[in-house]
C-alpha positions in Angstrom: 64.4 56.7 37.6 62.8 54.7 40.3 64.5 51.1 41.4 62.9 48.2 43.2 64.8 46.1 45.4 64.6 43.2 47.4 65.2 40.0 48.4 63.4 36.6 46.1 59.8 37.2 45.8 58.9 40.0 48.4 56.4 41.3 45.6 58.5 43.9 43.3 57.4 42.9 40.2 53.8 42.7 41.4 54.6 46.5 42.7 55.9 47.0 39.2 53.0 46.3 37.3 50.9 48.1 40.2 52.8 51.3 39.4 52.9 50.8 35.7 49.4 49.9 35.3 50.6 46.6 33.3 51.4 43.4 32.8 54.8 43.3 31.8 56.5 41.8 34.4 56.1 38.3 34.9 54.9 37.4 38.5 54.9 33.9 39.9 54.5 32.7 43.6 58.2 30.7 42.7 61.4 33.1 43.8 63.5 34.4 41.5 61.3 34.8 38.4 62.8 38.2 37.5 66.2 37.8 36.8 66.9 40.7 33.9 66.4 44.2 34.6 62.8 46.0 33.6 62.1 49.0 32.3 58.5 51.0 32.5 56.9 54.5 33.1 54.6 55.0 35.8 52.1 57.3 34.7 49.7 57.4 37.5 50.5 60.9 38.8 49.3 63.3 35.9 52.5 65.7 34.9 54.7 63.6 36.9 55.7 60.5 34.8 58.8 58.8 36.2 60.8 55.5 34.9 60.9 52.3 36.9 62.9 49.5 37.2 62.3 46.2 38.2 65.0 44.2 39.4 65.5 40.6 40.4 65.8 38.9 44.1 69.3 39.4 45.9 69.6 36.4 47.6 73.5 37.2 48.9 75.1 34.9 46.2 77.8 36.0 43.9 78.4 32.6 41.8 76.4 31.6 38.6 72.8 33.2 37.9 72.5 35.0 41.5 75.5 36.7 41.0 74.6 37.5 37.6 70.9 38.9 39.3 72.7 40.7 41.8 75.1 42.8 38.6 72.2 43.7 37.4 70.3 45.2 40.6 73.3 46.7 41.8 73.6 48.3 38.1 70.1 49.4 38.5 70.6 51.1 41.7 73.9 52.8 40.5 71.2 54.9 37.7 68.6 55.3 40.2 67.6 59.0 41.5 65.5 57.0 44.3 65.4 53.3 45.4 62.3 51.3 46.7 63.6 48.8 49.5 60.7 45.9 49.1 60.4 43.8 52.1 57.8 40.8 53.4 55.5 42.2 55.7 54.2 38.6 57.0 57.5 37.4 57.0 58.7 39.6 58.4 62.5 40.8 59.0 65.5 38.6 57.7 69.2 38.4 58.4 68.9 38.7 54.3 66.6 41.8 54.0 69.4 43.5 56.8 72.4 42.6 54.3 70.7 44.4 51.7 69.9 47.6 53.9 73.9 47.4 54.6 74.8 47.5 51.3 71.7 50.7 50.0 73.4 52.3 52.7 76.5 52.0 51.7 75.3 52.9 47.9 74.7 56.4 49.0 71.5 56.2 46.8 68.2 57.7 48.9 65.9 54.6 49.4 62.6 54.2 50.6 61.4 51.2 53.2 58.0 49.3 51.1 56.6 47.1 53.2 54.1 45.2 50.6 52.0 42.4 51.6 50.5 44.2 54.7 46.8 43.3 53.9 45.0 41.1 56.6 47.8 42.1 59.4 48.1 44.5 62.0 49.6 47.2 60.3 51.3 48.6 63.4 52.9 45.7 64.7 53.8 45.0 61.7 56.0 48.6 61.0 57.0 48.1 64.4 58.8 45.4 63.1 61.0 47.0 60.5 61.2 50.2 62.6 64.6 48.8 64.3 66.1 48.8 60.2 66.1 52.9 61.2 64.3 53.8 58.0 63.5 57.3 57.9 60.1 56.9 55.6 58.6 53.2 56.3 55.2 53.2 53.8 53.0 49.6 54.5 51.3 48.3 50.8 49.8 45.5 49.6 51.1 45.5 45.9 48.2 42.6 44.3 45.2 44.6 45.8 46.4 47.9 44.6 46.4 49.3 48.1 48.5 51.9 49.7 49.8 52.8 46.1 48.8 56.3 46.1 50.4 56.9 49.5 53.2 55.1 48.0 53.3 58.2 45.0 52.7 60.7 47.4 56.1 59.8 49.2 57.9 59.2 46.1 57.3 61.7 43.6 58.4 65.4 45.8 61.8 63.3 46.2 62.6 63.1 42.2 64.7 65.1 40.2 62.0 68.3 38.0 63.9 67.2 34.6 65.8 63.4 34.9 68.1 62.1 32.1 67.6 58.0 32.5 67.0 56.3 29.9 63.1 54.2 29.3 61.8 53.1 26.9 60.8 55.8 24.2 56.9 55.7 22.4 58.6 56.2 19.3 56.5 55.0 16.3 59.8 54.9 13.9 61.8 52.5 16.1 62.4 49.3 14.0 61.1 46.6 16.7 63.3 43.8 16.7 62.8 40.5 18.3 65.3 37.5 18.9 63.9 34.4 18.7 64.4 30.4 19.0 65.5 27.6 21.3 67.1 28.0 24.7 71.0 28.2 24.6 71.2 29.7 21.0 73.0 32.9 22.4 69.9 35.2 21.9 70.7 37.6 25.6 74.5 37.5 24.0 73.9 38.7 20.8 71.0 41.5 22.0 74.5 42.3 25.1 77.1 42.3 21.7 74.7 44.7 19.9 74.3 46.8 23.0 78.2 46.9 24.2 77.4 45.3 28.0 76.2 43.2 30.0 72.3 44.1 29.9 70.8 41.0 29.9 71.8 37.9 32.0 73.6 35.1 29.9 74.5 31.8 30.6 75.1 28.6 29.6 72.5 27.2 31.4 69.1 26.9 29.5 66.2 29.2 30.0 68.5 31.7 32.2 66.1 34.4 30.2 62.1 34.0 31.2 61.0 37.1 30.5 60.6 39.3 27.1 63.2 42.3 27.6 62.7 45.3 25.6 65.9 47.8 25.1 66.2 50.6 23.3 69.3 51.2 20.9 70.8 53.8 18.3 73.0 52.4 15.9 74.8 54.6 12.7 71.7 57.4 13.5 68.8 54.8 13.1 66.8 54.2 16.1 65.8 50.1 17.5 64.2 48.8 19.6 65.6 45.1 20.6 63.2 42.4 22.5 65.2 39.4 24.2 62.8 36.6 24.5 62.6 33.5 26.5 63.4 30.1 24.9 60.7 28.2 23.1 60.6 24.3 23.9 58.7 21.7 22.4 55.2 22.0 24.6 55.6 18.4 25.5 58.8 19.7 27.3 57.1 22.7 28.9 55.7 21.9 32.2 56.4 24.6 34.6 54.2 27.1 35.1 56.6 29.6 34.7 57.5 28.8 31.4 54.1 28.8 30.2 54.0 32.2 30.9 57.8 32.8 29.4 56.0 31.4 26.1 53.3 33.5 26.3 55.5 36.3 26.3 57.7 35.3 23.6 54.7 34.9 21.3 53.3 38.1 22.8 56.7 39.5 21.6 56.7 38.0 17.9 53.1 39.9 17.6 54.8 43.2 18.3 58.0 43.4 16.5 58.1 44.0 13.3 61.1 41.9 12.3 61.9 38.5 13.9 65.6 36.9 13.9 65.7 33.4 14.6 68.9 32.0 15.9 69.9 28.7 14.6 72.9 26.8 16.4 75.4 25.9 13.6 76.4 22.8 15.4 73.3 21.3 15.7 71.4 22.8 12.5 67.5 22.9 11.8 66.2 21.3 14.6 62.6 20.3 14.5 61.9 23.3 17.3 63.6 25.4 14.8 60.9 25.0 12.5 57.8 25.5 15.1 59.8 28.8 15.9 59.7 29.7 11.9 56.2 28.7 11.8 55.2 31.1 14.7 56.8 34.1 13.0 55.0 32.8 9.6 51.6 32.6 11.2 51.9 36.3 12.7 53.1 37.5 9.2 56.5 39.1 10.5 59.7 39.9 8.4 61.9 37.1 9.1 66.0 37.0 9.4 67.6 33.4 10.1 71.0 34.3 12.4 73.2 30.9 12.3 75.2 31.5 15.8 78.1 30.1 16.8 79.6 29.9 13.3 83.2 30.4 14.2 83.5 27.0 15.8 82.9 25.1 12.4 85.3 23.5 10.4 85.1 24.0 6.1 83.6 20.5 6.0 80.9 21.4 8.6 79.6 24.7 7.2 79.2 22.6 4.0 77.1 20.4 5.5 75.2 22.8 7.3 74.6 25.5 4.7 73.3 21.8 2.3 71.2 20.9 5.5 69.4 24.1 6.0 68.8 24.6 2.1 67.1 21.6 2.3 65.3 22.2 5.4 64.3 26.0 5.0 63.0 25.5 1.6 59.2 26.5 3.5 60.8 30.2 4.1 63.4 30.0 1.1 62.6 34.1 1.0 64.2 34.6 4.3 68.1 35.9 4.6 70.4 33.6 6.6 73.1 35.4 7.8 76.3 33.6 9.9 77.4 35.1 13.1 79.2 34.9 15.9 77.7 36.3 18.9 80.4 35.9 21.0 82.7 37.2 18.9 80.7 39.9 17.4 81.3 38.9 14.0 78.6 38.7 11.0 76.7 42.2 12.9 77.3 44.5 10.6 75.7 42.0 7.5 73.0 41.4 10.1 71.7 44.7 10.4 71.6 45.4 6.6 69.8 42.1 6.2 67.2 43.6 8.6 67.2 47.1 7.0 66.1 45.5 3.9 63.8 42.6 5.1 62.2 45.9 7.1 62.0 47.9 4.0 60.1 45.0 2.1 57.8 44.7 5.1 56.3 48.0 5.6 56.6 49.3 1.7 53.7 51.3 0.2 52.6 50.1 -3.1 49.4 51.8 -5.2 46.6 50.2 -7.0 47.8 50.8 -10.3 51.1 49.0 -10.0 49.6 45.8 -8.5 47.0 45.4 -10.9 49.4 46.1 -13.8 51.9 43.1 -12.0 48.5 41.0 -11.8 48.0 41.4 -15.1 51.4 40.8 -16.2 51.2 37.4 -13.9 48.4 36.9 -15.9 48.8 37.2 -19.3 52.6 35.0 -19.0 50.8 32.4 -17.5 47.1 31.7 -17.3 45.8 29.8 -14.5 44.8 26.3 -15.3 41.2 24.9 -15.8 39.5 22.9 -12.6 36.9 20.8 -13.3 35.7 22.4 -16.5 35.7 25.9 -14.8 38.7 28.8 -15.1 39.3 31.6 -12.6 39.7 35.0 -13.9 41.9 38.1 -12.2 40.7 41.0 -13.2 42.7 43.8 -10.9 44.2 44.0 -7.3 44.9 46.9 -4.7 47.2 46.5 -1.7 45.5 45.7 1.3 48.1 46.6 4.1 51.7 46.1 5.1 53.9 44.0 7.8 53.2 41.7 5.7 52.7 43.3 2.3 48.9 42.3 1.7 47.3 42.4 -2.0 43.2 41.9 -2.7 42.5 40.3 -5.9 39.2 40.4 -7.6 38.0 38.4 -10.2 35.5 35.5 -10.7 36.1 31.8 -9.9 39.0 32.3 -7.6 37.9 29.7 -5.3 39.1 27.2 -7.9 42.6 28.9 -8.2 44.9 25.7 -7.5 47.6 26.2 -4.4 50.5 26.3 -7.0 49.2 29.0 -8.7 48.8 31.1 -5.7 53.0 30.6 -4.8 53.3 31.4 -8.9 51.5 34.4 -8.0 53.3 35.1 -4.4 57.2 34.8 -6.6 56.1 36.9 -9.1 55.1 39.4 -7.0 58.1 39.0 -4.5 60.2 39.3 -8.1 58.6 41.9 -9.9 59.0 44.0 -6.6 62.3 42.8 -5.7 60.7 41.6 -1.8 62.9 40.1 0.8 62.8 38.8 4.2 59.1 38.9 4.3 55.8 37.0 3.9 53.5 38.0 1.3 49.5 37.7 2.1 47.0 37.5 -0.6 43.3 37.7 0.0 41.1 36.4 -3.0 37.4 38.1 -3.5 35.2 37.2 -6.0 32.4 39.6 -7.0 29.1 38.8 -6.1 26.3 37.8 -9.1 23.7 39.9 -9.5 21.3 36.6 -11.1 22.3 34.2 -8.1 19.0 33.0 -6.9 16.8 34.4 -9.4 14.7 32.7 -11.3 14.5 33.1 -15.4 11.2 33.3 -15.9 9.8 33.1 -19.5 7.3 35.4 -21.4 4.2 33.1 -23.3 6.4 34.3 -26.8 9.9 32.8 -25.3 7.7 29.7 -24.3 5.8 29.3 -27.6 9.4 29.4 -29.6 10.4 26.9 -27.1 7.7 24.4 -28.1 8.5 25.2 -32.3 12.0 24.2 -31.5 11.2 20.9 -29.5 8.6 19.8 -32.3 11.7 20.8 -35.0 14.5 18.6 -33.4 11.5 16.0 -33.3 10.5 16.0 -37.0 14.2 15.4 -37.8 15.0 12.9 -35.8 
């Protein structure tokens, strides 16, 4: 494990993404974008791979969300085999950047001196610089242009451990990917540090502490998660940072990957209007979908009454979808959580076979016919799934592009009945079969057209 250090925006996430040949950290000419710890693999040395962590500015504060930034490097540090000091080369040295070389040295942790930024200068006066810090190995980079990187590697890697034991993220395919979603202030970083037993993420109770999507890995009773924190989703007329543009992005970034969504709901403000846009983001990607209502605890009888009527009446769109009450705080409600997303999971990613969807369709379709449009009847005539996350069924038949909205839902509830479905959207993709006469022209022999005429004169005579 490889940390990177520094003071507010001297380039470490920029170095991040250099060295992990991503995007994942967000990077921002504003100081003190990163604020949560964040994990990667660098892969760019072939039979070397090491983990990396990405930390946010210290900016020597130890009250409200720089002291909670400076936990979380000094936590980072505490795991790390080596630490990467990242300092301004055109600014140069600060009475800041010498605090933090106090403190590294008093960590006992080996560190290396990055000086990033160093394009366009005089790369020697510029190490000449930071050569009074006393650094043994000073290497000069410039992070955005990819330069100095493999020099960089070349320093780093013959200083690591042969076989480490930190802890990154795993490419585990059977990992049920979990995202926490909804407005700022919910308690989304203190349910993800309940169901991790510390203080991983950064929470606070001011709004949009979190900015960035944090991914953390987590076994629980033998199963194996993998739990993304996401930034808080305002109302787009609210957004107008550029930051938080990019902390949306993220969070929808984030609903595309999980496979299960939990939206947290504050109990003492209900369903919000930016409740619902949230909902309707995990419905448009098709995810499993848990409703969380935090802060439960702090409600009286007469306020969970109203609540639980208020959200029946508001949720009816997603009426499918568990709602389970918690307490974050507290750590009540987690147990009843996970099983709700054990089973909304299970729905999600179930196989199903051709012959038991066509013999539901058929059921469907024999208890209740679909209606008549316009003189014209639509006719189902079998189905085969179609894929899963979310459970998709192709139905064939003739006419379907009459098939009235109401009868697709009849059709989605008896298939989310039949097969006993929770916690997840159901797709269904209509295709009618093509007709073999369309455009052809019914041309008549001289015999057909000569019976033709005897008919005519027929109906004639009797009238």
């Amino acid at each position: 494990m490889v940390a990177l250090v520094g003071r507010p925006n001297v380039g470490k996430s920029t170095l991040f993404n250099a060295l992990t040949r991503s995007r994942d950290a967000l990077v921002h000419d504003e100081p003190g974008v990163t604020r949560d710890r964040h994990y990667g693999i660098c892969r760019l040395v072939e039979d070397h791979p090491f983990g990396l962590c990405d930390t946010g500015g210290l900016s020597g504060e130890e009250e409200g969300l720089a002291g909670a930034t400076a936990r979380q490097s000094r936590a980072a540090v505490e795991e790390a085999d080596l630490v990467l000091f990242v300092v301004d080369g055109r600014e140069g040295p600060s009475a800041l950047d010498e605090s933090i070389l106090a403190w590294l040295r008093k960590s006992g942790r080996r560190f290396f001196l990055v000086v990033n930024k160093v394009d366009g200068l005089d790369l020697q006066a510029v190490l000449s610089e930071f050569a009074r810090f006393g650094v043994e190995k000073i290497i000069p980079v410039a992070a955005a242009h990819q330069r100095g990187v493999p020099e960089l590697l070349d320093e780093v890697i013959p200083e690591l451990p042969e076989d480490g034991d930190a802890e990154v993220l795993a490419d585990d395919p059977d990992r049920i990917r979990i995202a926490f979603l909804g407005r700022p202030n919910v308690g989304k970083s203190t349910l993800v540090n309940r169901l991790l037993g510390e203080e991983r993420m950064i929470a606070s109770d001011v709004p949009g502490t979190t900015r960035d999507s944090i991914a953390v890995d987590l076994t629980r009773d033998g199963r194996e998660y993998r739990l993304i924190d996401t930034a808080g989703l305002r109302r787009r007329s609210k957004v107008e940072e550029a930051v938080e543009k990019f902390s949306v992005f993220k969070t929808l970034q984030a609903i595309e990957n999980c496979q299960v969504a939990v939206v947290l709901l504050d109990a003492g403000e209900g369903v919000t209007e930016q409740d619902s846009t949230v909902l309707g983001h995990v419905l448009d990607a098709g995810r499993a979908l848990v409703i969380a209502v935090n802060k439960w605890d702090g409600q009286t009888k007469y306020q969970r009454e109203q609540t639980e009527a208020l959200m029946t009446r508001k949720l009816a769109f997603c009426e499918w979808a568990e709602r389970i009450t918690i307490s974050a705080k507290h750590g009540t409600g987690m147990r009843e959580l996970f099983r709700a997303i054990h089973r909304a999971h299970a729905s999600a990613t179930r196989e199903f076979s051709t012959s038991e969807t066509t013999k539901a369709l058929e059921i469907a379709y024999q208890s209740f016919p679909p209606p008549a449009v316009r003189g014209h009847v639509s006719k189902l005539r079998y189905a085969h799934p179609g894929g899963s996350n979310p459970p998709t069924f192709i139905v064939h038949g003739t006419r379907l592009r009459v098939l009235t909205d109401s009868y697709r839902r009849y059709l989605e509830n008896f298939f989310r009945k039949r097969f006993k479905l929770v916690g997840t959207p159901i797709k269904f993709v209509f295709k009618e079969g093509e007709n073999p006469y369309e455009g052809k022209k019914n041309v008549l022999t001289e015999r057909q057209v000569a019976k033709k005429r005897r008919l005519i004169r027929h109906i004639k005579r009797n009238k």
